[in-house]
VEXMARNU-667327 format. One record per residue (C-alpha): residue in three letters; x, y, z. Coordinates in nm, 3 decimals. Layout:
<recs>
+-----+---------+---------+---------+
: res :      px :      py :      pz :
+-----+---------+---------+---------+
: Ala :       X :       Y :       Z :
...
+-----+---------+---------+---------+
</recs>
This chain:
<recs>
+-----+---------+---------+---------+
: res :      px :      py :      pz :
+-----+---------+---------+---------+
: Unk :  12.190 :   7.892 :   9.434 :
: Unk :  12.344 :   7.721 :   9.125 :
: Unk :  12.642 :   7.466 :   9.014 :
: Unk :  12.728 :   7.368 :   8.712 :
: Unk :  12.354 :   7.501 :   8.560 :
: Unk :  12.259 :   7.290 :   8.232 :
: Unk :  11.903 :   7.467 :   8.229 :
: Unk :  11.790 :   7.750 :   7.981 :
: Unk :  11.933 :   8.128 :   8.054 :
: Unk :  11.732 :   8.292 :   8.260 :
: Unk :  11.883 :   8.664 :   8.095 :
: Unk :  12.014 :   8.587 :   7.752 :
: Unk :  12.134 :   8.930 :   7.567 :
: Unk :  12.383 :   8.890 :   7.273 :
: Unk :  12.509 :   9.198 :   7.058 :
: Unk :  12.206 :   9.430 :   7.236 :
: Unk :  12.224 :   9.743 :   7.233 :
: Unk :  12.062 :   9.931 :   7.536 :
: Unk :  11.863 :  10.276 :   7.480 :
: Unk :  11.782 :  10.495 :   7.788 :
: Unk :  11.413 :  10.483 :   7.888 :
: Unk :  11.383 :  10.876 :   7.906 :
: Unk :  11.536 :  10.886 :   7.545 :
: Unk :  11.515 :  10.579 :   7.306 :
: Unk :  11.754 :  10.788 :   7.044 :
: Unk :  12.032 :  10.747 :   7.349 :
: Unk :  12.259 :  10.465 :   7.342 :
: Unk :  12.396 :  10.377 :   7.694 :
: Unk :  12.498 :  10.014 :   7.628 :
: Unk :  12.637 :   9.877 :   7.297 :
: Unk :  12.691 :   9.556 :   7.202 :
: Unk :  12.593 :   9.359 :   7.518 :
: Unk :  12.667 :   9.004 :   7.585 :
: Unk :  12.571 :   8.846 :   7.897 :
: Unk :  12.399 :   8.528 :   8.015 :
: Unk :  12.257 :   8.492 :   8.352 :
: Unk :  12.176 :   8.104 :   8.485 :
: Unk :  11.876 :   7.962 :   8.708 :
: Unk :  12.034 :   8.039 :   9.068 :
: Unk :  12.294 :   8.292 :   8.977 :
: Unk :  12.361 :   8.604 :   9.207 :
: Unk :  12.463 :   8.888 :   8.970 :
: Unk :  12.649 :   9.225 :   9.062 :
: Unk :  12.682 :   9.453 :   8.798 :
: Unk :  12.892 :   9.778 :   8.889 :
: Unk :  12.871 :  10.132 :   8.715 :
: Unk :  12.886 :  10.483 :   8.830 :
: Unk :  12.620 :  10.699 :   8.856 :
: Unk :  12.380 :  10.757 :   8.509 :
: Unk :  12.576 :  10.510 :   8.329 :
: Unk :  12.250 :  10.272 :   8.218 :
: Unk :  12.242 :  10.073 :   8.539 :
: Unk :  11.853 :  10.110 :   8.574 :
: Unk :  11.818 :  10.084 :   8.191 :
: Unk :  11.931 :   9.768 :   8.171 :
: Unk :  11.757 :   9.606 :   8.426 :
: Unk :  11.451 :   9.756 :   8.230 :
: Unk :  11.579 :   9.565 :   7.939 :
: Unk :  11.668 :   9.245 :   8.126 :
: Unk :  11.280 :   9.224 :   8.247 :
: Unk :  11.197 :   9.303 :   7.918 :
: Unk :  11.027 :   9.578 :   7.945 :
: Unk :  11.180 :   9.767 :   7.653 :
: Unk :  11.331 :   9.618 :   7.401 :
: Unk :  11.667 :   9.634 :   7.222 :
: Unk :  11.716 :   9.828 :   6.905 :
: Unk :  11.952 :   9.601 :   6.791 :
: Unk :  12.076 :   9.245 :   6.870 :
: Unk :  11.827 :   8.991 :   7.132 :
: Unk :  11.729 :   9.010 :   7.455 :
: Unk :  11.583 :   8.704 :   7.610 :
: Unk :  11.395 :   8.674 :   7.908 :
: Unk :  11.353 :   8.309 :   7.999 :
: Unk :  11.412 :   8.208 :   7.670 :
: Unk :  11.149 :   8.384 :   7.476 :
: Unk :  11.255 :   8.725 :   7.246 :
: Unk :  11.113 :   9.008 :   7.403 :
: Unk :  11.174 :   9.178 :   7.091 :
: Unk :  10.815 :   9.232 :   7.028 :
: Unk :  10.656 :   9.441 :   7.326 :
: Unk :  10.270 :   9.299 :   7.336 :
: Unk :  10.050 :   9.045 :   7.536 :
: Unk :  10.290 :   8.704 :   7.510 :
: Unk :  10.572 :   8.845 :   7.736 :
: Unk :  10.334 :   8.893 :   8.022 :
: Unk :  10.336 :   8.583 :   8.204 :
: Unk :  10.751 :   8.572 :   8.154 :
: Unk :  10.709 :   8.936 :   8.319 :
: Unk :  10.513 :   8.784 :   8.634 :
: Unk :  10.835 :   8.557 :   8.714 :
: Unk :  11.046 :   8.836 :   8.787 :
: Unk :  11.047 :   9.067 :   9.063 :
: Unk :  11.162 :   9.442 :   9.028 :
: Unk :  11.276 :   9.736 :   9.216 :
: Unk :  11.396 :  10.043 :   9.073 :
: Unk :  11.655 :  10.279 :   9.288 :
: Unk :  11.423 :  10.502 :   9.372 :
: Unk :  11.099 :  10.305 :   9.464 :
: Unk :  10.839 :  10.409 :   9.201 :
: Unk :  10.608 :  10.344 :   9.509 :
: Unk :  10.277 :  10.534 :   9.534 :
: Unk :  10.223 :  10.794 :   9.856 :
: Unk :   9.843 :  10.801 :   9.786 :
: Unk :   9.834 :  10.431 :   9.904 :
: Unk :   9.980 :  10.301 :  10.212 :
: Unk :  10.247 :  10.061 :  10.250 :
: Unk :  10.068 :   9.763 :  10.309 :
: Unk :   9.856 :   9.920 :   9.971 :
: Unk :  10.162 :   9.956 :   9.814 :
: Unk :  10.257 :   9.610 :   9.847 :
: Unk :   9.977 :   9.415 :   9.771 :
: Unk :   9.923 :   9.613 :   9.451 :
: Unk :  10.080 :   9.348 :   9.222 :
: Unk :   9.821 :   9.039 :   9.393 :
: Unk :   9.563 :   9.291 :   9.351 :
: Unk :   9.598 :   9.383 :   8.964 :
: Unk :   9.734 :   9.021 :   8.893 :
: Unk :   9.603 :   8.731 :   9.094 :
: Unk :   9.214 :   8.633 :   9.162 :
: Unk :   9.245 :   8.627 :   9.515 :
: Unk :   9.004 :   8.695 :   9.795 :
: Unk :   9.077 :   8.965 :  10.002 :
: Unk :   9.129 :   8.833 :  10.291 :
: Unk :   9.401 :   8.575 :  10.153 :
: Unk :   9.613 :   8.929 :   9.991 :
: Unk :   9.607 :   9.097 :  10.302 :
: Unk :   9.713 :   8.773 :  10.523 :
: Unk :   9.978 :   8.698 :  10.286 :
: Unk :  10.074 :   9.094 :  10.244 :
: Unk :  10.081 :   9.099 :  10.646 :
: Unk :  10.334 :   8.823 :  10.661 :
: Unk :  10.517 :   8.950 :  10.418 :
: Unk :  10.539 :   9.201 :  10.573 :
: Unk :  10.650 :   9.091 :  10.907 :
: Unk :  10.946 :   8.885 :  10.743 :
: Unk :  11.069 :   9.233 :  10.627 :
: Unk :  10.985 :   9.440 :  10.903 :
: Unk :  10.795 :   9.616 :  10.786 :
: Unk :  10.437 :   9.585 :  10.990 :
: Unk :  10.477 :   9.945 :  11.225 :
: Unk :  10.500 :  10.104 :  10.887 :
: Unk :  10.195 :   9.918 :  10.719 :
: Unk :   9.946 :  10.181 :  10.744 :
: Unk :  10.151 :  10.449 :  10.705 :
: Unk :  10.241 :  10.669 :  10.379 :
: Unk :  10.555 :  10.587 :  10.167 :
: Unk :  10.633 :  10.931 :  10.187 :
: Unk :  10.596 :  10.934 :  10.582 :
: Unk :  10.915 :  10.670 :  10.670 :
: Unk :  11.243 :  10.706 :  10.589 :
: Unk :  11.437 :  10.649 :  10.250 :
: Unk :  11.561 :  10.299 :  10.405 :
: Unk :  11.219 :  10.164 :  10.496 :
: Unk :  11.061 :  10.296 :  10.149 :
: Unk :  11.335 :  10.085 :   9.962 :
: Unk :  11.209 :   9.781 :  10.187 :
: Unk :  10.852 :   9.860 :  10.058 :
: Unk :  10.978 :   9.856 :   9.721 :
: Unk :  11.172 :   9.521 :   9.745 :
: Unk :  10.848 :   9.373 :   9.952 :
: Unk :  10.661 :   9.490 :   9.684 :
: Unk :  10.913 :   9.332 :   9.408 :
: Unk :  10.860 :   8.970 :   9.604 :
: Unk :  10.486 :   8.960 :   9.674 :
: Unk :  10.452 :   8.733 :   9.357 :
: Unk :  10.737 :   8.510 :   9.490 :
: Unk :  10.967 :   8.594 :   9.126 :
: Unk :  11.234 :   8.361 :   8.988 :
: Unk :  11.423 :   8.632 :   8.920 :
: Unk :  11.479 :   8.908 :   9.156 :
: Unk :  11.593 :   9.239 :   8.951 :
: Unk :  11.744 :   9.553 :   9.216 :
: Unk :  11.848 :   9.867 :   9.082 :
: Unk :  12.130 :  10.007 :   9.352 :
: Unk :  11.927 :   9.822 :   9.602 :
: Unk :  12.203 :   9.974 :   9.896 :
: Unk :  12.175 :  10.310 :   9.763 :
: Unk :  12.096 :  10.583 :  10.012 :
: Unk :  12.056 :  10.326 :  10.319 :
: Unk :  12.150 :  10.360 :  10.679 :
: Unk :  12.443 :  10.093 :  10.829 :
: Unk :  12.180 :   9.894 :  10.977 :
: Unk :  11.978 :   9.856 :  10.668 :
: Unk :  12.257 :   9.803 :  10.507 :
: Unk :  12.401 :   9.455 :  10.649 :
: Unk :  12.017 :   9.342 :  10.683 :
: Unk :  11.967 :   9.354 :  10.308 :
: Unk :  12.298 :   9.239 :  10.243 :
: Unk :  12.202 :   8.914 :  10.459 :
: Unk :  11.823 :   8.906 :  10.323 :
: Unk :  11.973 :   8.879 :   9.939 :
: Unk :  12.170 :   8.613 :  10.044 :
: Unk :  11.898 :   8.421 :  10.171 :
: Unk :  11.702 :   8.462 :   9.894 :
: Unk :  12.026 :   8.316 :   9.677 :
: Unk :  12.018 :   8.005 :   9.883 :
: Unk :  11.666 :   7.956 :   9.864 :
: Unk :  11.412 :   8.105 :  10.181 :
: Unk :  11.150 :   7.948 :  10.350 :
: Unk :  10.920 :   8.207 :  10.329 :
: Unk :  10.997 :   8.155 :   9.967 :
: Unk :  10.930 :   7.784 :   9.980 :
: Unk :  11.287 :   7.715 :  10.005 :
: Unk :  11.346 :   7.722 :   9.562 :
: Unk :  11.702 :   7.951 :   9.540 :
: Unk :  11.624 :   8.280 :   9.368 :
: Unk :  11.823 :   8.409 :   9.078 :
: Unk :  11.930 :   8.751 :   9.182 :
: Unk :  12.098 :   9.075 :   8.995 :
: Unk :  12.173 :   9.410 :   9.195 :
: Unk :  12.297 :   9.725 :   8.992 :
: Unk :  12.555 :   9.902 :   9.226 :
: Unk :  12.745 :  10.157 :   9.279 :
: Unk :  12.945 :  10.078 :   9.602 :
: Unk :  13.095 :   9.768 :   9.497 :
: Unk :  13.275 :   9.682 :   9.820 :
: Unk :  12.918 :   9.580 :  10.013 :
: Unk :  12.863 :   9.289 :   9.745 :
: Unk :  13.232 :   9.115 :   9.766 :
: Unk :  13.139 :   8.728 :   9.763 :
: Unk :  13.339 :   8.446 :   9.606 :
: Unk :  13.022 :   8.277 :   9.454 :
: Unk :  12.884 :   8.599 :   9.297 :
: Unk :  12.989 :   8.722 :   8.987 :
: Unk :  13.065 :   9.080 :   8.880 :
: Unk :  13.000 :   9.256 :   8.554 :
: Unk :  13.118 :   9.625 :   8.470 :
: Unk :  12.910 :   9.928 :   8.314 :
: Unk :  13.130 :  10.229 :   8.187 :
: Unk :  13.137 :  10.456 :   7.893 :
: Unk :  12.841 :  10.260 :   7.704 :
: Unk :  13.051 :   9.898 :   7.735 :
: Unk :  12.919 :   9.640 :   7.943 :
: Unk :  13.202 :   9.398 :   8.047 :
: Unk :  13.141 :   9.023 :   8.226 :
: Unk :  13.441 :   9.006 :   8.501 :
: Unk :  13.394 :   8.654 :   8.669 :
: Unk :  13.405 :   8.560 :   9.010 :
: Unk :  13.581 :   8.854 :   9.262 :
: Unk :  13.920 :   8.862 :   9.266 :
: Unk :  13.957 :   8.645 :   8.939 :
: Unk :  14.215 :   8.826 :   8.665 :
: Unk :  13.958 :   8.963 :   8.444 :
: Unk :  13.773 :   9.172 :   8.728 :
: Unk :  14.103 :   9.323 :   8.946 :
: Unk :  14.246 :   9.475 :   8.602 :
: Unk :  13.892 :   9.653 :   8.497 :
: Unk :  13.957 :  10.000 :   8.560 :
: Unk :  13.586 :  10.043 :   8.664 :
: Unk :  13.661 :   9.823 :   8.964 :
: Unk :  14.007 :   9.939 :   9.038 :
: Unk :  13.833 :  10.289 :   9.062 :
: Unk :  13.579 :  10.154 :   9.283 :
: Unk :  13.782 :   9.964 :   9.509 :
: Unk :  14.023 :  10.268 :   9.547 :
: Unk :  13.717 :  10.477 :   9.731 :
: Unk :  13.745 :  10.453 :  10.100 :
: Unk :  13.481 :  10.165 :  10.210 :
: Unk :  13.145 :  10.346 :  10.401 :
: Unk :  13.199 :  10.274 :  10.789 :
: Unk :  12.915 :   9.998 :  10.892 :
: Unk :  12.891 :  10.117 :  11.274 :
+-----+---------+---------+---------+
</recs>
């Protein structure tokens, strides 16, 4: 969790324009400018297929802008090759629908990024991948198939998995989407742990930026809210401020009736 934050961006995009990733001819974004800081919690609101996941593949700089910068950390990630990998390895990501593998279990599933990344004996991944998994409740499921729990507990595997490198940046793509109540408030609760800095995490605040679109579940006064709609991408401040209750993208969402949480 940040103040006044005097150190280097940790998302710097100005004038970018976003592509999709099924379509690189597609535009979705134009003209992006947006700067996120060491210990900011991001919510960026669009509707449904309006770039959200596309620009968190962008922001983690895994494809790169046709036109205008993208900086991850500081560094260009203009050029897609071997010197972006180690700025790649201080972010954590989960996409909205998983991308988690049913041939492996979840515990398998999880310790996938120690495995192809980090040295480590075995038995240290699958102590650390076990408590990991406990913190997220997620050891009854551990030997089980992704595809054998329930939409709720599979997004859980995917945000375990997005952690098990402990990331600096923690990158959700409609992290709330298709959850139950329950699952719901707990995430809601975990992310703002995270923000303020977990033990489990050795206590160092985690940047954090959710795509949504249910923008009610993320009200905060210390967050701060950008809009996605019709290929613009506008910054709207803290909630409430004048910039975010005029954006029609927010009036639109704040007019839907709010999902009961019984």
């Amino acid at each position: 969790m940040s103040e006044a934050n005097d150190q280097p961006a940790v998302i710097e995009m100005r004038g970018a324009r976003v592509t999709a990733l099924r379509d690189s001819s597609l535009v979705v974004l134009d003209d992006v400018n947006w700067t996120v800081l060491p210990g900011e919690f991001w919510v960026v609101a669009g509707p449904p297929y309006s770039g959200k996941s596309d620009l968190l593949m962008h922001a983690a700089a895994l494809i790169a802008p046709v036109n205008g910068t993208c900086r991850l950390f500081g560094h260009d990630n203009s050029a897609y090759d071997d010197s972006m990998i180690a700025d790649r390895l201080r972010v954590g990501c989960a996409m909205s629908d998983g991308k988690l593998f049913n041939q492996y279990t979840v515990a398998g599933n999880v310790a996938l990024p120690l495995r192809y990344h980090k040295n480590l004996p075995e038995a240290e991944v699958e102590q650390f991948v076990g408590e990991l998994l406990k913190l997220l409740e997620l050891t009854p499921f551990a030997d089980q198939s992704p595809v054998n729990v329930t939409t709720s507990w599979r997004q859980r595997t995917a945000l375990a998995r997005a952690l098990v490198l402990k990331p600096e940046l923690l990158l959700l793509d409609n992290p709330n989407g298709g959850l139950v109540a329950r699952h719901r408030r707990w995430l809601v609760d975990f992310l703002e742990q995270l923000w303020r800095g977990h033990s489990f995490f050795d206590n160092r605040p985690m940047t954090v930026v959710i795509t949504t679109d249910d923008l009610q579940a993320w009200q905060h006064p210390r967050r701060k809210f950008a809009a996605m709609h019709e290929g613009k991408f506008s910054v709207l401040g803290a909630w409430g401020g004048q910039e975010f209750a005029r954006h029609h993208v927010v009036q639109d969402f704040l007019s839907q009736p709010s999902e009961t949480m019984n």
